[in-house]
C-alpha positions as CSV (number, residue, x, y, z in Angstrom):
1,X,0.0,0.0,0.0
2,X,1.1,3.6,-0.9
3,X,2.3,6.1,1.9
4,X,-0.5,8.6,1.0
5,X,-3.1,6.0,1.6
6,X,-1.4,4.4,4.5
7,X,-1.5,8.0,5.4
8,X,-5.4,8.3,4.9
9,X,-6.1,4.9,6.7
10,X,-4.3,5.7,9.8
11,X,-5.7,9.3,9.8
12,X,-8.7,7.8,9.5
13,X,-8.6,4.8,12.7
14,X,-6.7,7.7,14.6
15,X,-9.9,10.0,14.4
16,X,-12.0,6.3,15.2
17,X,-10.2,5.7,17.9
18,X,-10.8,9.2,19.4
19,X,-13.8,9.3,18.8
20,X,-14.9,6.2,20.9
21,X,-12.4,7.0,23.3
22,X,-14.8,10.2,24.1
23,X,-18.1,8.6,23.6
24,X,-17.3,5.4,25.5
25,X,-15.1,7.2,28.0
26,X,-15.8,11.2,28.7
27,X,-18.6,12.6,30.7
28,X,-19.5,16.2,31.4
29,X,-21.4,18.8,32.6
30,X,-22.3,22.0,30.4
31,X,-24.3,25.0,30.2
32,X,-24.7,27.9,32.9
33,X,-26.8,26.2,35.2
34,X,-24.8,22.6,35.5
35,X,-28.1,20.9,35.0
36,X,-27.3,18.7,31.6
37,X,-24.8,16.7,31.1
38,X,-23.4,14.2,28.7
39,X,-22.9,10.8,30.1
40,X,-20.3,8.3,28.4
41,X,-21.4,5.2,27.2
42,X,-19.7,3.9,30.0
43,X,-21.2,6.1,32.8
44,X,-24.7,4.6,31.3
45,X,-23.4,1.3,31.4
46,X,-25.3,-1.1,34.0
47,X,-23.1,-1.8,37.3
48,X,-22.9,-4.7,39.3
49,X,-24.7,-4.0,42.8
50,X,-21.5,-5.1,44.5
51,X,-19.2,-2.8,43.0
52,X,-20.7,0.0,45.1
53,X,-18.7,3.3,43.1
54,X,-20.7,6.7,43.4
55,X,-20.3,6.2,39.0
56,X,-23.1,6.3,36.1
57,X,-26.3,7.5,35.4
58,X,-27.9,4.2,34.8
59,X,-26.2,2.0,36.4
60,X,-25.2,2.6,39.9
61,X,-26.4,-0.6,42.2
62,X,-24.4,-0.6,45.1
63,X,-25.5,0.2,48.4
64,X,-28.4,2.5,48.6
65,X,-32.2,1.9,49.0
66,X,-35.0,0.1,47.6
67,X,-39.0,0.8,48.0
68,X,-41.6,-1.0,46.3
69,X,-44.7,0.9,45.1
70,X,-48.2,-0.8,45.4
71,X,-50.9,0.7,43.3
72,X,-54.6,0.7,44.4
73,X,-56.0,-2.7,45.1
74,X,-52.5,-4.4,45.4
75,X,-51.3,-5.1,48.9
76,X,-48.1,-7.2,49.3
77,X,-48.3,-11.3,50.6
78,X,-46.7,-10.2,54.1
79,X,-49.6,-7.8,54.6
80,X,-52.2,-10.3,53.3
81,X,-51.2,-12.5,55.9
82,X,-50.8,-10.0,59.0
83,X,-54.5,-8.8,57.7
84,X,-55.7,-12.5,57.5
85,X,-54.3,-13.6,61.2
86,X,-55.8,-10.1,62.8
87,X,-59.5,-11.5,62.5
88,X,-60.8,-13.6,65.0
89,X,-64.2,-14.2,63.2
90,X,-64.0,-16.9,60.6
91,X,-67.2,-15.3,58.5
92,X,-65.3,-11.9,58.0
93,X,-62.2,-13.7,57.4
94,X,-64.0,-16.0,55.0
95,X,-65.2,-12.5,53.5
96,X,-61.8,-11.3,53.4
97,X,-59.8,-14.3,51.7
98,X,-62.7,-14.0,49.1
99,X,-62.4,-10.3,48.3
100,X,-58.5,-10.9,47.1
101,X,-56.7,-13.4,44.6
102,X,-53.0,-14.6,44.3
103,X,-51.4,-12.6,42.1
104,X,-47.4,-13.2,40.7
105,X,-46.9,-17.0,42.3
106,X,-48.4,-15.4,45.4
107,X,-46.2,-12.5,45.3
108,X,-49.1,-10.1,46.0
109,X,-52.5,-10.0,45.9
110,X,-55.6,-8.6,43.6
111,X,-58.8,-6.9,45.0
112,X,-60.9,-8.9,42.7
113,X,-63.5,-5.8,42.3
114,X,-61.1,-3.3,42.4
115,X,-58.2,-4.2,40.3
116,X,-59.9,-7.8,38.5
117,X,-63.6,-6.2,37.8
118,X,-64.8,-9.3,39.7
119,X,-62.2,-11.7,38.5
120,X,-59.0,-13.6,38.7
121,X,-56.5,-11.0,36.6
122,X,-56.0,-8.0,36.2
123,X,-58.5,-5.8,33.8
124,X,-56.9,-4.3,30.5
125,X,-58.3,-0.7,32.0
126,X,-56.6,-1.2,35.3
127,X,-52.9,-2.3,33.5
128,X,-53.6,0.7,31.1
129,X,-53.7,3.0,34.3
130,X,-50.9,1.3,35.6
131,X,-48.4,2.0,32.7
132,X,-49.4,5.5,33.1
133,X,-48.6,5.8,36.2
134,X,-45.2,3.8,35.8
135,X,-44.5,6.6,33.7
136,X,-45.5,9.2,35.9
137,X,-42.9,7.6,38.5
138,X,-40.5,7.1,35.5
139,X,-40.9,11.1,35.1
140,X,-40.1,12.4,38.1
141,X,-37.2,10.2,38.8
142,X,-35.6,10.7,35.7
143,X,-36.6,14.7,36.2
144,X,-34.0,14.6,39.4
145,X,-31.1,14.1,37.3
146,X,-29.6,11.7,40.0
147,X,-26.9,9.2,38.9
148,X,-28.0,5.7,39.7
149,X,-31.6,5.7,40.4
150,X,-33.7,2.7,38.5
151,X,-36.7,1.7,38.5
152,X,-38.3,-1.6,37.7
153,X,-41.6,-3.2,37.5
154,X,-42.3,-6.1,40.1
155,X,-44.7,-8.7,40.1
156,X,-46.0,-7.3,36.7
157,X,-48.3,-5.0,39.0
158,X,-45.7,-3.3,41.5
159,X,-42.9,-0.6,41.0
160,X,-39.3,-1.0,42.9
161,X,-37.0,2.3,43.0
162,X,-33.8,2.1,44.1
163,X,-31.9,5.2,45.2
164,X,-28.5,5.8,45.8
165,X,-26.9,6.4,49.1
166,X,-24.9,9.0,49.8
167,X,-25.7,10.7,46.6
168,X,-29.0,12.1,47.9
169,X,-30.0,13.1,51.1
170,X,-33.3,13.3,51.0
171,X,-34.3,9.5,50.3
172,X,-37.0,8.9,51.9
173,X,-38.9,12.0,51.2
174,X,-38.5,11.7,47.3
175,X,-40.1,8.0,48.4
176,X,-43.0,9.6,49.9
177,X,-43.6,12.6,47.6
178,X,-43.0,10.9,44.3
179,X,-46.0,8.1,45.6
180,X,-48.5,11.2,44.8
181,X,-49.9,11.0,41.9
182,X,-53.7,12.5,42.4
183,X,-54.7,15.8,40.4
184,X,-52.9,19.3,41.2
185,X,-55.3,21.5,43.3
186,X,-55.0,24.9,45.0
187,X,-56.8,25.3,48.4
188,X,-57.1,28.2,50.8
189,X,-58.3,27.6,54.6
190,X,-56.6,26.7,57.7
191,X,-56.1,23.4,57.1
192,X,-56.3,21.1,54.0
193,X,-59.6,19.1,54.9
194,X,-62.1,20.1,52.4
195,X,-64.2,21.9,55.0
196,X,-61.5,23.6,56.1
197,X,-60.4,25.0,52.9
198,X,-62.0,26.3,49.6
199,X,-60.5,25.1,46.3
200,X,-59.8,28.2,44.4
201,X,-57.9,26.5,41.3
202,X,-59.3,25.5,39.3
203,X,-61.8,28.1,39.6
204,X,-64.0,26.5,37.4
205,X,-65.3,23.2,36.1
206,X,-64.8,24.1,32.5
207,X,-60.9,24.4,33.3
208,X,-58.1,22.4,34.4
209,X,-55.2,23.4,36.5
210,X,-53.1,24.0,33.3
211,X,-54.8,26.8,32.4
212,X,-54.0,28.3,36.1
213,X,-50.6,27.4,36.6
214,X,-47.7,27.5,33.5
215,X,-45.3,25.3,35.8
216,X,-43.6,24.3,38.8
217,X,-39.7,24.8,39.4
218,X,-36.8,25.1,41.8
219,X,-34.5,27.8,42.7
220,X,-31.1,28.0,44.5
221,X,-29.5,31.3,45.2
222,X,-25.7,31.6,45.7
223,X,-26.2,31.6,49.5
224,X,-27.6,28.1,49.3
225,X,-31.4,29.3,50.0
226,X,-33.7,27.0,47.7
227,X,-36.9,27.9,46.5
228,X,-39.9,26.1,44.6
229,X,-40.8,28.7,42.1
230,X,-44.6,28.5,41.0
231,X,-45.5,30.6,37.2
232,X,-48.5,31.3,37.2
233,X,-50.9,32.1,33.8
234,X,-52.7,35.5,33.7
235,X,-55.8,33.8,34.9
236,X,-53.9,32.0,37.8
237,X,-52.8,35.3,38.9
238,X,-56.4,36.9,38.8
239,X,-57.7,34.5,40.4
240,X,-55.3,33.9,43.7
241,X,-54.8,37.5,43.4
242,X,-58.9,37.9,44.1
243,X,-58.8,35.6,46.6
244,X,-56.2,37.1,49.1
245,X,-57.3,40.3,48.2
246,X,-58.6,40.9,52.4
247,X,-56.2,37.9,53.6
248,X,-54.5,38.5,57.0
249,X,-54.5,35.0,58.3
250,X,-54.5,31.4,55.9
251,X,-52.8,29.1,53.9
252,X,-52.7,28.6,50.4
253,X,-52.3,24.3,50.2
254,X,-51.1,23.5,46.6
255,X,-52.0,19.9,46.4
256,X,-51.2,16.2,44.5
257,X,-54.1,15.0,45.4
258,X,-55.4,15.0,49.2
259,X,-51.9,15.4,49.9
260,X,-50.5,18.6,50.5
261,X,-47.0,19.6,49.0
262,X,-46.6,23.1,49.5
263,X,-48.2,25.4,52.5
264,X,-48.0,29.0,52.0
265,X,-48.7,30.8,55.0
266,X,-50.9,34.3,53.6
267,X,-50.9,37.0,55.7
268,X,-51.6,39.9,52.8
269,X,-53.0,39.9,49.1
270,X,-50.4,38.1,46.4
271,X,-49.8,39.5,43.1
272,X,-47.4,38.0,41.9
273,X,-46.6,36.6,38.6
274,X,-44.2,33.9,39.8
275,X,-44.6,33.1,43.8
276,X,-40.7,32.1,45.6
277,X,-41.6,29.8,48.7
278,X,-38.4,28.9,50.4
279,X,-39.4,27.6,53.8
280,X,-37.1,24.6,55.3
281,X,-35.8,23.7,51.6
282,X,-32.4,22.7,50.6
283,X,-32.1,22.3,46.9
284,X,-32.7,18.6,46.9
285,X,-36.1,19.2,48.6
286,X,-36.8,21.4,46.5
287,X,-36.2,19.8,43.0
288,X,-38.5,16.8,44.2
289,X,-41.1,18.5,45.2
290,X,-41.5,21.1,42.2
291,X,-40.9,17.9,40.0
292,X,-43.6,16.3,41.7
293,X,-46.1,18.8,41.0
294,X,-45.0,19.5,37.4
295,X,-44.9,15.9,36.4
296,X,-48.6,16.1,37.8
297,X,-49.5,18.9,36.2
298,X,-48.0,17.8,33.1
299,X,-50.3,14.7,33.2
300,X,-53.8,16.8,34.3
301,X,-56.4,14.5,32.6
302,X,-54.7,11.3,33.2
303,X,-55.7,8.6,35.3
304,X,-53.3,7.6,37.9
305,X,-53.7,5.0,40.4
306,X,-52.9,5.9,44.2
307,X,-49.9,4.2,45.4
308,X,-48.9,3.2,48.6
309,X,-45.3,3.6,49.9
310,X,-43.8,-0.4,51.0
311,X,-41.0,-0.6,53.5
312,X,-37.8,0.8,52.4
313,X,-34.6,-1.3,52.6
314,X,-31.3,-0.3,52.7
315,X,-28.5,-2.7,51.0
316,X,-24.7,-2.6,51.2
317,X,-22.1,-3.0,48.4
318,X,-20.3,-6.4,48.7
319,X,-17.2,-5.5,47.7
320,X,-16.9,-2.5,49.3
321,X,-17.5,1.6,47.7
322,X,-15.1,1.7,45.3
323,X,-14.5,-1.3,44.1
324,X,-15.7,-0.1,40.4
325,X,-12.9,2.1,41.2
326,X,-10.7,-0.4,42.1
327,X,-11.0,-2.8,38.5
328,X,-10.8,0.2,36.5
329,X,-7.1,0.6,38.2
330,X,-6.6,-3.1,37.8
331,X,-7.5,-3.2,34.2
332,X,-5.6,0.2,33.3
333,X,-2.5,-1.5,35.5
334,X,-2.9,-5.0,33.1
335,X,-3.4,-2.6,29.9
336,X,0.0,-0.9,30.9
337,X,2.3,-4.3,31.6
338,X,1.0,-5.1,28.0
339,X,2.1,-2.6,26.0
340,X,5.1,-2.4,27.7
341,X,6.1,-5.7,26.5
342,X,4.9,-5.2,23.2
343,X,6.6,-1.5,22.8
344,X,10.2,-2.7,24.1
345,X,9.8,-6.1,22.7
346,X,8.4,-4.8,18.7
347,X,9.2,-1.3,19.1
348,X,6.7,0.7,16.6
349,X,5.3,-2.2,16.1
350,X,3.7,-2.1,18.9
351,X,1.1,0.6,17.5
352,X,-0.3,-1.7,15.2
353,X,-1.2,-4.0,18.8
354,X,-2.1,-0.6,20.4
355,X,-4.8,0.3,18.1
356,X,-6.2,-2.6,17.1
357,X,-6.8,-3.6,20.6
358,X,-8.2,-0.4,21.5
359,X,-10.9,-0.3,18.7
360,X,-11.8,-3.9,20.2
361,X,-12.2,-2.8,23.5
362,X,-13.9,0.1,22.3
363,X,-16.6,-2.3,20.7
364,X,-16.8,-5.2,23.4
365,X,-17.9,-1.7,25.7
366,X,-20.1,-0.9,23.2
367,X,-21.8,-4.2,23.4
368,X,-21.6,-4.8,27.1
369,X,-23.6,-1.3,27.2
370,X,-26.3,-2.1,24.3
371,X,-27.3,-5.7,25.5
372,X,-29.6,-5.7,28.0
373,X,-28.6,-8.6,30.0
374,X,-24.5,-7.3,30.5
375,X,-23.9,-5.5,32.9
376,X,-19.9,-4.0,34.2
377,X,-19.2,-6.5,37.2
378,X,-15.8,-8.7,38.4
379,X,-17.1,-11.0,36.4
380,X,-17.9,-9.0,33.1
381,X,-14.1,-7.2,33.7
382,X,-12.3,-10.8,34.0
383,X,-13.7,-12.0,31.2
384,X,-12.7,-9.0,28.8
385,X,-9.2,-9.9,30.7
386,X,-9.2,-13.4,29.6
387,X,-10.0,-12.2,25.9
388,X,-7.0,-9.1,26.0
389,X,-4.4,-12.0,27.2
390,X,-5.9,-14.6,24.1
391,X,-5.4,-11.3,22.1
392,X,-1.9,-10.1,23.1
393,X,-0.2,-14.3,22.8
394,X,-1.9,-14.9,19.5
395,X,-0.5,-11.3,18.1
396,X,3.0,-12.1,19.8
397,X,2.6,-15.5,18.7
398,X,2.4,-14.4,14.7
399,X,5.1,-11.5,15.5
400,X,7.6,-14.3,17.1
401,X,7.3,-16.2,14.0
402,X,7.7,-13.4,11.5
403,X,11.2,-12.2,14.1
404,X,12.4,-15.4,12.8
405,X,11.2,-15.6,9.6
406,X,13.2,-12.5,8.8
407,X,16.2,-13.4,10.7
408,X,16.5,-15.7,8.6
409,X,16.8,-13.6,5.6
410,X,13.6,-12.9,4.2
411,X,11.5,-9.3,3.3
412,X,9.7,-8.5,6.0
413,X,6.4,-8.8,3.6
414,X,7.4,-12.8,2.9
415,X,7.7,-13.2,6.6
416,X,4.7,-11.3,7.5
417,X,2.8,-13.5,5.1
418,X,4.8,-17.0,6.5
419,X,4.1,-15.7,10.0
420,X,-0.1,-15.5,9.4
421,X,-0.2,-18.7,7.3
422,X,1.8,-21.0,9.6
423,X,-0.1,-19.8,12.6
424,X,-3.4,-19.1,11.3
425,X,-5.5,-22.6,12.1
426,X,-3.8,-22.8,15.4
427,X,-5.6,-19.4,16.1
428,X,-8.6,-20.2,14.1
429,X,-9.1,-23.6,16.6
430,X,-8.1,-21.7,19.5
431,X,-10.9,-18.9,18.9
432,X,-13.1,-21.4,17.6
433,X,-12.8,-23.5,20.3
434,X,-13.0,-20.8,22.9
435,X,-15.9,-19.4,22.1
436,X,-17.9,-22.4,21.6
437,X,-17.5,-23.2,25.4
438,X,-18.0,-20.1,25.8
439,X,-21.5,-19.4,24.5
440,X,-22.3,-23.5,25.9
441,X,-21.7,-22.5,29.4
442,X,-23.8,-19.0,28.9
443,X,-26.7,-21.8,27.5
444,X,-26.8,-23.8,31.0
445,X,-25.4,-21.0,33.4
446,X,-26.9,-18.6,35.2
447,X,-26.9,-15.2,36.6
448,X,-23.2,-14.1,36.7
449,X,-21.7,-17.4,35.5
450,X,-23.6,-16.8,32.4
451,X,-22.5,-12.6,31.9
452,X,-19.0,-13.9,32.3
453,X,-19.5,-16.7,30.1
454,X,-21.3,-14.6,27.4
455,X,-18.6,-11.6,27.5
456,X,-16.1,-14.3,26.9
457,X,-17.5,-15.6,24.1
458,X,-17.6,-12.1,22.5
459,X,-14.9,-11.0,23.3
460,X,-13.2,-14.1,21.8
461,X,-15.1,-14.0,18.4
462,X,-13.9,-10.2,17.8
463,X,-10.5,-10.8,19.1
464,X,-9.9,-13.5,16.4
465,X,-11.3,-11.2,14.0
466,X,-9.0,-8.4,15.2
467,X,-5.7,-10.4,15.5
468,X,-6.7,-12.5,12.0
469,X,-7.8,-9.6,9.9
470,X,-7.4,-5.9,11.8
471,X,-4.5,-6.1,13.0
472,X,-2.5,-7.6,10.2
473,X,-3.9,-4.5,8.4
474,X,-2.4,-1.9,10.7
475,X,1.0,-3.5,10.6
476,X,1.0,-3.4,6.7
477,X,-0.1,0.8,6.7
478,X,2.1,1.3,9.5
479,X,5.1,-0.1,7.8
480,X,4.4,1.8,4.5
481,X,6.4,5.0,6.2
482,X,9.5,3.0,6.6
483,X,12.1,1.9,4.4
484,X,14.2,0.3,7.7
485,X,11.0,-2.4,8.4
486,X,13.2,-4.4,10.4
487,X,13.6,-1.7,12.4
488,X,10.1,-0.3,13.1
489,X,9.8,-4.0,13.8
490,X,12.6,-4.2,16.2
491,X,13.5,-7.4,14.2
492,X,17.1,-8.1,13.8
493,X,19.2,-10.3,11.0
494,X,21.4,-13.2,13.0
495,X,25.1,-13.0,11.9
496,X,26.7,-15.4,10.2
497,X,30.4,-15.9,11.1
498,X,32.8,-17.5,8.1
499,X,35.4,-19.7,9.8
């Protein structure tokens, strides 16, 4: 191959290689306000929930804790049976066994009226208000911009969140406010009980809150005072604005439901375009609960189900907190020996290993990312080891051979070729071979056994691709700039002494 397209090619894999490198590997905040960021395909790569690092935005797992949501109607099997042993008649027991059904292998229970419309599963109605509200929960979670939170449906009928510790301090009350999900009112009384308290928005039945309130927000000031910051429409102002209009005592109760959210003491009239209540909120506080009411009032006209709150649990890392931290340093430690060897054994050569196996790992973190069932673990990490030391003997396998190919006299292209052919089956069978046991194993393992066996697999099929095809390619572009390929190669002649 010519220089200029050498040139061209390696140009071109440079600008690859960067390329993933950033994607796969760089993460950052931008904008004035810090609030987006964009998250490396490895930050949004799943994490074991051993590994216990304070890293990605999709994936943290380790140590934090875990609620389970129960719409309307559901109730858990430990409560069904605390209900059940609490009556001491056997007629409204009776009564009470009848009114539920199994649900999930006995996971949870169905009211059969409620959730079944009188029978044994669930109605289509009641699963289409349940998706909704799934993505109502979905919605405000996501809307905290928190790395590591996940949610999951349970029991087909049941929502687990997991949160973080130490990245939020304020668990337990995103738990409890993000579980409202009834319509956004507007009362003013003394207390929020309907008799209490008029409901002034919305002011009218033809109306929903929408047209009263533009949206809900969150404020923090450089002194660290937060604020929930309500806009209101021209017609919410006139309207809240009439009704303080002789206020010297009160509270305005802006509600999610019968729950209230925000009380806002009113001691004179308020005419204000957007309202700043700051009260006992940090910025955390505040984000959840003007997230809370926007993704409500985003949603007016939907029908949520009520949820109740389950006990939360808290779970530790097994490994310890930064033991993500921890096999990143033991992989970047293993990547280092490697190319040590190959730089002082093959000199320039040495790129041609370099890139190669860069673009592959590139791609195997790729993969581990896209499919759904990999996740980053020990197990996922050892694997990938396993395929880098298969990679780096087969490579210094064919580069032995064609060291003594040309010491023996030849061009370094007839060695090159010599080198591939001799030791190309033996490479074949060993990928072959490898990767076979590999993907058997992930067919009859499970859980980890099978991530580790699956990765290796993978990781095996592209590194025979890589060390068969790729990186024979970058050697030959490589050594297109040299007219000394013995030494780019570090290869040497042997000496012949006549007696």
């Amino acid at each position: 191959m010519g220089k200029i397209k050498s040139a061209i090619c390696i140009t071109l894999f440079t600008l690859l290689i960067a390329a993933l490198c950033f994607v796969c590997a760089v993460s950052f905040s931008y904008g004035t306000d810090g609030v987006h960021t964009f998250n490396s395909i490895l930050r949004l790569t799943a994490k074991d929930a051993d590994l216990g690092a304070k890293y990605g935005s999709d994936g943290y797992l380790g140590g934090g804790y875990t609620v389970v949501y129960y719409p309307e109607g559901v109730i858990s099997a430990k409560e069904y049976e605390e209900n059940s042993a609490s009556y001491t008649d056997e007629s409204e027991l009776q009564k009470y066994k009848d009114r539920y059904v199994a649900y999930a292998d006995g996971a949870i229970y169905l009211d059969k009226d409620e959730v079944c419309g009188g029978g044994n599963e669930p109605a289509e109605s009641y699963l289409a208000d349940f998706d909704a509200t799934y993505e109502l929960l979905f919605d405000r979670y996501a809307n905290l911009k928190k790395d590591g939170v996940r949610l999951e449906k349970r029991d087909k009928l049941t929502v687990s969140v997991f949160l973080p510790k130490e990245l939020m301090q304020n668990e337990l009350y995103a738990f409890t406010v993000h579980s409202y999900t009834g319509a956004v009112t507007v009362r003013y009384g003394t207390s929020t009980d309907s008799s209490a308290a008029e409901t002034v928005l919305p002011a009218r039945a033809d109306k929903t809150i929408g047209d009263y309130v533009k949206k809900f927000s969150s404020r923090t000031t450089a002194d660290g005072t937060a604020y929930v910051v309500i806009d209101f429409t021209d017609l919410g102002r006139e309207v809240i604005a009439a009704k303080t209009a002789d206020a010297t005592s009160g509270t305005l109760f802006f509600m999610a439901g019968e729950n209230s959210l925000i009380p806002l003491s009113v001691s004179s009239q308020i005419d204000q375009e957007s309202l700043y209540i700051s009260g006992t909120y940090t910025k955390e506080s505040a984000e959840i609960c003007a997230t809370a009411l926007n993704t409500a009032l985003k949603g007016d006209g939907q029908d949520y189900l009520s949820l109740t709150l389950g006990d939360s649990h808290r779970s530790e890392a097994l490994y310890g907190a930064n033991a993500l931290y921890g096999l990143f340093i033991a992989f970047g430690v293993c990547f280092l020996a490697m190319m040590i060897f190959f730089f002082v054994r093959y000199g320039a050569l040495g790129f041609a290993h370099l890139y190669t196996y860069l673009i592959m790992t590139f791609i195997m973190i790729l993969c581990v990312w896209s499919i759904p069932f990999l996740y980053l673990s020990t197990e996922t990490l050892l694997a990938y080891l396993i395929v880098s030391v298969v990679f780096s003997a087969c490579n210094a396998l064919v580069f032995e051979r064609a060291r003594k190919e040309f010491a023996l006299g030849k061009t370094m292209t007839s060695s090159v070729k010599t080198a591939y052919r001799q030791n190309f089956w033996h490479i074949f069978d060993l990928h072959i071979i490898l990767a076979a046991l590999s993907f058997i194993v992930y067919g009859i393992a499970l859980t980890n056994l099978g991530a580790f066996a699956f990765v290796l697999g993978l990781g095996t099929v592209f590194s025979g691709l890589c060390v068969l095809g790729l990186n024979r390619f970058m050697w030959a572009i490589m050594m297109a700039f040299t007219r000394n390929k013995g030494r780019f190669c570090n290869f040497k002649r042997e000496v012949v002494d006549d007696d």
